[in-house]
Every structure is written in C-alpha cells, then in structure tokens.
C-alpha positions in Angstrom: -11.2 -99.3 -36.4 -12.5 -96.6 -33.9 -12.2 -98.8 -31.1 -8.5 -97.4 -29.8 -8.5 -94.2 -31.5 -5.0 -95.6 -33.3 -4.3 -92.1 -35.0 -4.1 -89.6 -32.7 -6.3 -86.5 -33.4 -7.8 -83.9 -30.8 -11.5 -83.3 -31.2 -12.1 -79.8 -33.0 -13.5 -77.1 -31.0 -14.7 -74.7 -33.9 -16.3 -71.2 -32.2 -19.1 -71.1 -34.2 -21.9 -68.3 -33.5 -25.2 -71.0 -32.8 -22.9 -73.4 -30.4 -25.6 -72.8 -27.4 -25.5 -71.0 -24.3 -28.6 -69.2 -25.3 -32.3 -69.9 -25.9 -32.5 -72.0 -28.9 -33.9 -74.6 -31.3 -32.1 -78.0 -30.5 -30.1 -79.0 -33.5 -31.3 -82.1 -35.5 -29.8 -85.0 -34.2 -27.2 -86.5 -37.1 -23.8 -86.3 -36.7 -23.8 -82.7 -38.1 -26.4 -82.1 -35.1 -23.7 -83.5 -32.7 -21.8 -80.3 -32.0 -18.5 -80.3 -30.7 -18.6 -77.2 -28.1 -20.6 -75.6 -26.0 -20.6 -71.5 -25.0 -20.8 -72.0 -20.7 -22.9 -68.7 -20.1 -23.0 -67.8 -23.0 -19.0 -66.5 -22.5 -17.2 -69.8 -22.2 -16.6 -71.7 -24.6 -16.0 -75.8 -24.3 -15.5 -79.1 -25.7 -18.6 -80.7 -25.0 -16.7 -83.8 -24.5 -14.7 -83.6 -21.1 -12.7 -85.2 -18.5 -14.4 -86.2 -14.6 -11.2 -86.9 -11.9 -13.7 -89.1 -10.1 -11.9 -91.8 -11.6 -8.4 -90.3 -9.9 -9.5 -91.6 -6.7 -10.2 -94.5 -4.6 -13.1 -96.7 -3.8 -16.3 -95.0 -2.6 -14.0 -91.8 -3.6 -11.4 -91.8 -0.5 -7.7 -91.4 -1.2 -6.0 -92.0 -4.4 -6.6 -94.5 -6.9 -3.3 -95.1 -7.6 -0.1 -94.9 -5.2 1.9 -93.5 -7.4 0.1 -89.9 -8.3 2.3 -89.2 -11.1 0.3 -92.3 -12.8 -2.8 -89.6 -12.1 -0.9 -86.9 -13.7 0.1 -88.1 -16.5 -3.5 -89.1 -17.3 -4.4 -85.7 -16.8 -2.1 -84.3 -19.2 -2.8 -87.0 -21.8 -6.5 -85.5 -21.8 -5.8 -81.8 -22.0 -3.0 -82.8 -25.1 -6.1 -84.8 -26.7 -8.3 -81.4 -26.7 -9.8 -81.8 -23.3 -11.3 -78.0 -22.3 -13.2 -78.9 -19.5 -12.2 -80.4 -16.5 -14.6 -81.6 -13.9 -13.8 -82.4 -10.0 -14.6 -81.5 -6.3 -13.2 -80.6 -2.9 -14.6 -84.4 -1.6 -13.0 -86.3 -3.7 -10.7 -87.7 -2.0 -11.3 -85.5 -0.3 -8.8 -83.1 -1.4 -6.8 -85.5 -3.5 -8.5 -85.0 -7.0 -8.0 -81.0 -7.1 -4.1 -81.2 -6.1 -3.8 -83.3 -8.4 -5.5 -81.3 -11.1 -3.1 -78.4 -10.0 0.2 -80.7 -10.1 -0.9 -81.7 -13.0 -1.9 -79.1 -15.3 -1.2 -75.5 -13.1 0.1 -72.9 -14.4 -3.2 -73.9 -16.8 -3.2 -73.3 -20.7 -5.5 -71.0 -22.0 -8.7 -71.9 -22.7 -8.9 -74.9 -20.0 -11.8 -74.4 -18.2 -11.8 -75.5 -14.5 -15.0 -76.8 -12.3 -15.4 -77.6 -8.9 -17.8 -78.5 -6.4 -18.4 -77.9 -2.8 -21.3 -77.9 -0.1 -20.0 -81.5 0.5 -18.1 -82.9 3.4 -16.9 -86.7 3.1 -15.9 -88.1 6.2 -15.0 -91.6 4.8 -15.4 -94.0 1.6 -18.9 -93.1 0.7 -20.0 -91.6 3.4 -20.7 -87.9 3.5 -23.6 -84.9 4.8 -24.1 -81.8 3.0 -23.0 -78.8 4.3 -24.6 -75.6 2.6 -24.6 -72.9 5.2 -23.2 -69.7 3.6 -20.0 -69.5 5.9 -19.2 -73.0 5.2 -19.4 -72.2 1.3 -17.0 -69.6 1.4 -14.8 -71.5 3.5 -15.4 -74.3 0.7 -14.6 -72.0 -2.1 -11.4 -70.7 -0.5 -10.1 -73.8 0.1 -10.8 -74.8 -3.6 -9.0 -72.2 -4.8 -5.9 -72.7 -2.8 -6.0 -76.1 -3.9 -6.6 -75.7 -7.3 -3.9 -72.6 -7.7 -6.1 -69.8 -9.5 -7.9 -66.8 -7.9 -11.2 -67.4 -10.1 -12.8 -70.8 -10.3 -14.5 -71.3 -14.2 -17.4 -72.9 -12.6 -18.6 -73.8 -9.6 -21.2 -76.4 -8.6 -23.0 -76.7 -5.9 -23.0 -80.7 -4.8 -26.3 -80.6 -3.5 -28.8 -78.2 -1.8 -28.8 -77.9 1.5 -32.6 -78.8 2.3 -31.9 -76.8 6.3 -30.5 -73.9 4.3 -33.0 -71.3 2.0 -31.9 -71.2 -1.5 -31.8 -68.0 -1.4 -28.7 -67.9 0.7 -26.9 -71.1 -0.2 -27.3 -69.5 -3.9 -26.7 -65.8 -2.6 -23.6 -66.6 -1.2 -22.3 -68.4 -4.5 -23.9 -64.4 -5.9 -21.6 -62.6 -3.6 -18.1 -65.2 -4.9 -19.1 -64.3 -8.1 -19.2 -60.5 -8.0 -16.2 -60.9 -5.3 -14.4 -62.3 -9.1 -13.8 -65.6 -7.4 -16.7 -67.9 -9.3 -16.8 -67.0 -13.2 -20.2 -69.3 -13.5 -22.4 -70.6 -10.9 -24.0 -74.5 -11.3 -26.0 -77.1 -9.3 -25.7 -80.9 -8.9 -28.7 -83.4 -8.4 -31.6 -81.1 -8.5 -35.4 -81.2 -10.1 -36.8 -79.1 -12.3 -38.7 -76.7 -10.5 -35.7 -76.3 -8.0 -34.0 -75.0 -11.3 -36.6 -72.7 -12.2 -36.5 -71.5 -8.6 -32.8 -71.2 -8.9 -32.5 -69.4 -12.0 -35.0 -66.9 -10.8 -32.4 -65.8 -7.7 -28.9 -66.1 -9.6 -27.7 -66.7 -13.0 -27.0 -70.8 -13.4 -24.8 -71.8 -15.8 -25.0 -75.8 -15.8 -26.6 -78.3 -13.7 -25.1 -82.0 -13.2 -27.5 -84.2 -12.5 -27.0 -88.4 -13.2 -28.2 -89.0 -17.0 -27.6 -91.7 -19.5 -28.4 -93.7 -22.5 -30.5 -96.2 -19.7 -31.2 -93.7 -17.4 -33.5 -90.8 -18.3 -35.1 -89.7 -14.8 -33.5 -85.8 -15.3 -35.1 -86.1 -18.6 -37.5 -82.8 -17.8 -34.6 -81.2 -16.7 -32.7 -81.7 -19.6 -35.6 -80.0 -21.6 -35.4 -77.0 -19.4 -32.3 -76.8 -19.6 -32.7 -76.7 -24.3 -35.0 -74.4 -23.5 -32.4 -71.8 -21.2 -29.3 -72.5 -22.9 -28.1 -74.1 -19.8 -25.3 -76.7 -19.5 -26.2 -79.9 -18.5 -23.2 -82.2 -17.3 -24.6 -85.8 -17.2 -23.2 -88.0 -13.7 -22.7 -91.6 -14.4 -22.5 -91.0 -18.0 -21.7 -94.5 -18.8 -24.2 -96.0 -16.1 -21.2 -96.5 -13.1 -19.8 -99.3 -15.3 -23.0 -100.8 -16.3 -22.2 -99.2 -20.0 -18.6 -100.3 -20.0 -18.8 -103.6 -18.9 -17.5 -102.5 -15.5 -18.4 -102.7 -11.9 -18.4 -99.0 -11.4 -17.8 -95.8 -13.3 -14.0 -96.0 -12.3 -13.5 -98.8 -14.1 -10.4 -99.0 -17.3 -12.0 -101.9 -19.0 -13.9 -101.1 -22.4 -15.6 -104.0 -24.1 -15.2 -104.6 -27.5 -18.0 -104.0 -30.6 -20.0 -107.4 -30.4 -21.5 -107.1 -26.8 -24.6 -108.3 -24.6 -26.5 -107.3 -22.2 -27.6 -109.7 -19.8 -31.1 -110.0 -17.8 -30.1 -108.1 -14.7 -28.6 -105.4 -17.3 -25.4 -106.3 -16.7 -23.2 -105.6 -20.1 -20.7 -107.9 -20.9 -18.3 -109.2 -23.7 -19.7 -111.7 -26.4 -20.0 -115.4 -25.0 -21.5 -113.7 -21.6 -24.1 -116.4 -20.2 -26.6 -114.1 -19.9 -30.4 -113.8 -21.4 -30.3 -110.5 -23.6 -33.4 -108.2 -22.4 -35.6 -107.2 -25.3 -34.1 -105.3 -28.2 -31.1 -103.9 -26.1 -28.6 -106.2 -28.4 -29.8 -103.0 -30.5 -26.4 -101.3 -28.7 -23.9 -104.0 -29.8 -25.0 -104.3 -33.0 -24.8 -100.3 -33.4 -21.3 -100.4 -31.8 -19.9 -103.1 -34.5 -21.4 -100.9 -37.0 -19.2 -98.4 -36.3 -15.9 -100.8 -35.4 -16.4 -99.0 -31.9 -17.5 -100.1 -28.0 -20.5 -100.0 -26.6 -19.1 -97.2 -23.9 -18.5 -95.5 -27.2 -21.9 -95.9 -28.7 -23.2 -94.4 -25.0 -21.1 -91.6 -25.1 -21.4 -90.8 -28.7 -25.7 -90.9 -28.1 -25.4 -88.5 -25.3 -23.7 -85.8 -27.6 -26.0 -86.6 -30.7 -29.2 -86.3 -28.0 -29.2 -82.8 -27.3 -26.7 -80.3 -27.8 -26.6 -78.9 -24.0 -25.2 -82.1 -22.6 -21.1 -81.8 -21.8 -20.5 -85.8 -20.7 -17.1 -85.4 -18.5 -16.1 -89.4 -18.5 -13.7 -90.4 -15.5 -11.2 -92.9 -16.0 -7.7 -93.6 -14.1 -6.0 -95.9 -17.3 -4.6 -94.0 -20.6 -6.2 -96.3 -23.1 -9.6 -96.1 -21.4 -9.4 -92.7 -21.9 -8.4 -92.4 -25.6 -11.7 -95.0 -25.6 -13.7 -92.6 -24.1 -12.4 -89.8 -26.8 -12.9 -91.4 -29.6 -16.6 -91.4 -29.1 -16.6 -87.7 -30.3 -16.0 -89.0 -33.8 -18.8 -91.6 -34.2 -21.6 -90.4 -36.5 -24.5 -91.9 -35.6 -27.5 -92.4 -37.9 -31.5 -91.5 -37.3 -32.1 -94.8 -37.1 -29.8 -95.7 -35.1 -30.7 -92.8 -32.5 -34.4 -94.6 -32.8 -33.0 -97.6 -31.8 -30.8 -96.2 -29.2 -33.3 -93.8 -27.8 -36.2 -97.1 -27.1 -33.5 -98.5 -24.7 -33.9 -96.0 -21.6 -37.3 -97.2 -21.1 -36.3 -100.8 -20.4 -37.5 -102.6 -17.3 -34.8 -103.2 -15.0 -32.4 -101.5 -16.7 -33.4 -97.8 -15.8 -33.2 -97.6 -12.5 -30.7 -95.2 -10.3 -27.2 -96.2 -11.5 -25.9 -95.0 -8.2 -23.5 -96.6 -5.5 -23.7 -97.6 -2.3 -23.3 -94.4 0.0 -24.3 -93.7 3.6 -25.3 -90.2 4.2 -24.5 -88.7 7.2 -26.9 -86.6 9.3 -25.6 -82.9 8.5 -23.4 -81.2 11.0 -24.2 -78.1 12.3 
C-alpha cells in the first residue's frame, strides 16, 4: 500500500552525468524515464521532488497557518529528514512568516539543501498584493531575504513576476549585479511566456522558471518545451490544481483522498460515493491511482515527474501525513499506457482552466 508511505525511505538522489541542466534529448517517459534529480544550472544538483512553505501560512497567504510555529517546524524538518533538497518559499508569504520559519527550522542548513526565494512582490493583505520590480526595491528585497533566511548567498532566486513599468533589462540586470556581488547562486522567473523567456535568457543566465502547470492544466505547455530544449528548470505552481487534485478546497489543504476517486462535472475531485456526474474518461485518474494502491494527488504528482524531466514539483502542505502523501509519489511507476491515459485529461472542458485563487492586485506603488 503506497498510499501512507508505511516504511519510511528517502527518495534516492543518484548524481548521475545525463540528470539535465543542459541541452538534451528528454528521457522516455517510464518509470526509468522519471529521474529522481535535477543539475540547477548545470552546478546544483536536486531532488526533483521538493517542498513549497506556501502551505506554512494562512489564508490568501497572510500570517501563519498554524499558531503554534513549532507545528511549522517540525514539518519542515520531517521533509528535509525524508530527502527533501529543495526548498521553495518567498519574502510575501506571510509576508515574512514562511522564510523565518525556514531559518528556525532548518538554519545552520545541511549540506546539499538548496534554498529558493522570491521577491519583486509586496503583499499588503490576504491576497492582495502589486509588484514591485524597480532595481532599488530588488536589492532591498534580496537583503532582506537573506537576513531572514540566515545565509549570505541565496541558491536561487525567483523573480515573482515582471515588472511590466520596469525594462527587463534592469529588473534582470539588477538580479546580474546580486549574482556577481556572490549573493544569488542562480537567477529564475515566475509566471512568464515563452518569448519573455527567450528575451530573458538572452540578457542573463536563468536557471528555472515557475510558472502554474499540472496534470489539468497545460497553458505553460510551450514553455515547458523551451525550457527541454535549454536545460532549464521548470517548478510547476499549483502542482496539484489548488486542491482540485487532492480533493481539497485549495492547495493548502492536508486531506488526500484515497485510490477509488471521482471527479465530478464542475471538476471537482472527491472520494467514492461523491454525487457527482464523472466528466468523460477522467475516472481514467482513479482507476490508475487504485492500480497502484496510491491517491489520486499521488497519481498527479507522480505524472508530472514521468512528463518531462525538467519539471521539480515543490508540493506545499502544513500536516505531516499529507506530506509523506505527497512523497511517496516519487515511487510510483507509471506505465505508457497509463501516461496515454493520463496525458488525454489536460484537454478536458472545464476542467483546464486557471487553477488560481481569488486575489486582488493592487495598482503598483511607486
């Protein structure tokens, strides 16, 4: 039974020579195509399976999820002792709350824990925030970051979304002149298109781009080639849908849903004896989760390594046992033709639309 993950192995990070970062042929897509790590740059080796600390904070991602931040903590530690390598957070959430906790949690940091953060965001309440991309307010960003999150280099740094009032050029120069200043080891962008990644690439080196990607959601699908074709790491948001993969409201949901699942006609996923009209072939996901004695958050997680080695899923979660869930999926070996099956569901209507929440943007603050 994969379901809980009973015995409690770490996923394997072999370093093996082909494991991306550069130009290459994508591997076949069986399980032996699924591989476990990822070279950021081409110098940094991860797990591609990770951990996201939206999940450490509260509703519409202000304050803390829980009052108790050791609850946080010992989450955090729970994934690095399970063989998380990769940690993924930003200065807004909370904002502020998910970084300290990532220091009180894990600083001084084992080696080989790789550490990324995002800024060019300001969040002034639950789910309302403007961007903020002007090169001072970068560096101010990145400064605070690294006071927060205890180190003098950040692994990776993302910017959380262009500023469209600022030239790319100098949002992207200023992240140039962190990196040679030794304070950003890798440079990478959130929510962006494909030819603003071309554009990008051509004025600094980017080393991973996070846009929202999932087994029902396959807008950033062009990006994701581009990204095959660079070697460049692509961190999937809303890897599970916001809940919608889970059978939660959102993606900060702890419930899992066992193997024998539906999903209903608004594409809501819920356990068996849902009332709820299945849509099309989709009961294709719950009958390839009780293959496998697994969930259908699982089965999602486990596609999105098997579909193309460049994609590093970093699954948020606040509860311990939704986190060994979410680790498990690294063991599930999925067939070719259950990848066929899998792979006809992103294209369903009404159930591939933007798995985003509610959030009011403010008008940016100059």
């Amino acid at each position: 039974m994969l379901r809980g993950m009973e015995t409690p192995t770490s996923p394997e990070v072999p370093m093996d020579a082909e494991q991306c970062g550069e130009p290459a042929e994508v591997a076949t897509r069986t399980a032996a195509g699924a591989r476990p790590a990822f070279s950021l740059g081409g110098t940094t080796v991860v797990g591609r399976l990770g951990f996201g600390t939206g999940g450490l904070v509260g509703p519409g991602y202000w304050g803390p999820r829980h009052e108790d931040p050791e609850r946080a903590v010992a989450v955090l530690r729970r994934a690095v002792d399970r063989g998380v390598t990769l940690i993924d957070t930003a200065d807004n959430y909370g904002p502020d709350v998910a970084e300290e906790l990532v220091a009180r949690a894990l600083h001084p940091y084992p080696e080989g824990l790789v550490l990324a953060t995002k800024g060019g965001v300001v969040r002034t309440g639950p789910d309302v925030w403007h961007i903020a991309g002007r090169p001072e307010q970068l560096r101010a960003m990145c400064e605070a970051s690294l006071r927060r999150l205890r180190t003098d280099t950040l692994d990776l740094y993302q910017l959380h979304r262009l500023d469209p009032e600022v030239p790319m050029a100098d949002q992207l120069g200023t992240l140039l002149e962190l990196q040679q200043a030794g304070k950003i080891r890798h440079i990478g962008l959130d929510s962006i298109d494909a030819d603003q990644l071309a554009r990008a690439r051509a004025l600094a080196p980017i080393a991973s781009v996070q846009n929202r990607y999932n087994l029902l959601d396959r807008t950033s699908e062009d990006v994701l080639k581009l990204c095959e074709q660079t070697g460049t790491a692509f961190l999937p948001w809303f890897p599970l849908g916001n809940g919608r993969l889970t059978g939660g409201g959102n993606g900060r949901s702890p419930r899992g849903v066992g193997a024998a699942a539906t999903v209903g006609s608004a594409g809501s996923v819920g356990p068996a004896g849902t009332v709820g009209r299945p849509v099309g072939p989709t009961d294709a996901l719950a009958s390839v989760a009780a293959a496998h004695g697994a969930t259908i958050g699982q089965i999602a997680l486990a596609w999105l390594l098997h579909r193309s080695p460049v994609l590093l899923p970093t699954p948020g979660t606040g509860s311990p046992a939704h986190l060994d869930e979410n680790l498990a999926a690294a063991r599930v070996s999925l067939t070719e033709e259950e990848l066929a099956r899998l792979d006809g569901l992103g294209g369903l209507e009404g159930l591939d639309g933007p798995s985003t929440t509610t959030t009011r943007r403010e008008r940016p603050r100059r």
